[in-house]
C-alpha positions as CSV (number, residue, x, y, z in Angstrom):
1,X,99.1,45.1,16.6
2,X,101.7,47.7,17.0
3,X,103.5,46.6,13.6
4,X,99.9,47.3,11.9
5,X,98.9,50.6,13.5
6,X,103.0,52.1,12.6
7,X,102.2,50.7,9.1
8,X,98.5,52.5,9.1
9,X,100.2,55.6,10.3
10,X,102.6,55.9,7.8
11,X,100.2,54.8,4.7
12,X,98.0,58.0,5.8
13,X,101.2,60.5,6.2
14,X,101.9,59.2,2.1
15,X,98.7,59.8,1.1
16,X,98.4,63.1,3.3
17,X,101.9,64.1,1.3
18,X,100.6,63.1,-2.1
19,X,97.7,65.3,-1.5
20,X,99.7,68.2,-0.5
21,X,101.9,67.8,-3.1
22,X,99.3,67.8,-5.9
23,X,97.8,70.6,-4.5
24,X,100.8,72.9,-4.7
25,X,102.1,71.2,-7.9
26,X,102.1,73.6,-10.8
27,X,101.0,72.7,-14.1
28,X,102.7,71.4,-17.0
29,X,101.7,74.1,-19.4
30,X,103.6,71.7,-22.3
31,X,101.3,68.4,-21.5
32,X,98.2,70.0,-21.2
33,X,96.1,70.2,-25.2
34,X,95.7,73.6,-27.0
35,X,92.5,75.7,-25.9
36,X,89.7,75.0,-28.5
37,X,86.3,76.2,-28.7
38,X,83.3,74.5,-27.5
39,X,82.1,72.5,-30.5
40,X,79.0,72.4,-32.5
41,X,78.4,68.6,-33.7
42,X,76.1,67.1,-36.7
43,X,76.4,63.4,-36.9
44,X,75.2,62.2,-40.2
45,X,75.3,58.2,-40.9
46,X,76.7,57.5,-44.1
47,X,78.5,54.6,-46.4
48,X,82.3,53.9,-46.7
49,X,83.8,54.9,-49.6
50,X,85.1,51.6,-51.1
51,X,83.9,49.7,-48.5
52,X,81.0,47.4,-49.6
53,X,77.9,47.6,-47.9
54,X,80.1,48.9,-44.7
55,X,78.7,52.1,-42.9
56,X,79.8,54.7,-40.6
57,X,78.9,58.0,-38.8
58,X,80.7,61.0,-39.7
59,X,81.3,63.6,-36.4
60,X,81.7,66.9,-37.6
61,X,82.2,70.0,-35.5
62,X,81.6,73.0,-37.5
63,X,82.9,75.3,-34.8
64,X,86.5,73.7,-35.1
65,X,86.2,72.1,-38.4
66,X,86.4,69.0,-38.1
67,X,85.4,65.8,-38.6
68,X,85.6,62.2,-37.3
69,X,84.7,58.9,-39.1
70,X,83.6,56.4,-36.7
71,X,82.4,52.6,-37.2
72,X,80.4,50.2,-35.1
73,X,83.0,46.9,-33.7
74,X,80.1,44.2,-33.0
75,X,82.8,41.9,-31.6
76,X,83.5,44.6,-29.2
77,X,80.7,46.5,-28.5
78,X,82.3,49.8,-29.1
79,X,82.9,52.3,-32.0
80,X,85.9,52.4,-33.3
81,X,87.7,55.3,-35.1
82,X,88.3,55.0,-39.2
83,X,89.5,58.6,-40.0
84,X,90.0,62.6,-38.9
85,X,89.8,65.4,-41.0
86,X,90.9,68.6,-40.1
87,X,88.6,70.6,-42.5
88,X,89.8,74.0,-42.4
89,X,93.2,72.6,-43.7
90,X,91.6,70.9,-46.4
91,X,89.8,73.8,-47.2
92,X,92.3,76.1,-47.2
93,X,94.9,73.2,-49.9
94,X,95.6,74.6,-53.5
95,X,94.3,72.0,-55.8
96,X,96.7,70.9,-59.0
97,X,96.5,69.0,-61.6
């Protein structure tokens, strides 16, 4: 009984340690993403381009510019990612010949 109470003791002085060091813990101002703006989404439905009869829904957020091309997995249940465009950058290319 004693064995279990000094092991109870000293599981709640970890986790009252953990807490108080996550509490004072700074940031890691490198780990954390760039600030963006709050996006403004369309999602249109649409085929793949060389892809047979395959479709997918494009994401685009007109605030950032960008867009996401996502497809349903039926084996999985899930949608799964096929491609990102950033289109500001794309906008902004010189075309050649």
């Amino acid at each position: 009984m004693a064995t279990r109470r000094r092991w109870l003791i000293a599981a709640n002085l970890g986790l009252a340690g953990a807490i108080v060091v996550a509490a004072f813990a700074g940031s890691a101002a490198g780990l954390q993403p760039a600030s963006r703006a709050r996006g403004q989404y369309t999602m249109v439905a649409g085929e793949i381009q060389g892809g047979g009869d395959a479709s997918a829904i494009y994401v685009i957020d007109s605030i950032n510019e960008e867009m996401v091309a996502l497809r349903w997995n039926q084996s999985r249940g899930e949608l799964d990612g096929i491609d990102y465009r950033n289109l500001h950058e794309d906008g902004n290319k010189e075309t050649g010949r």
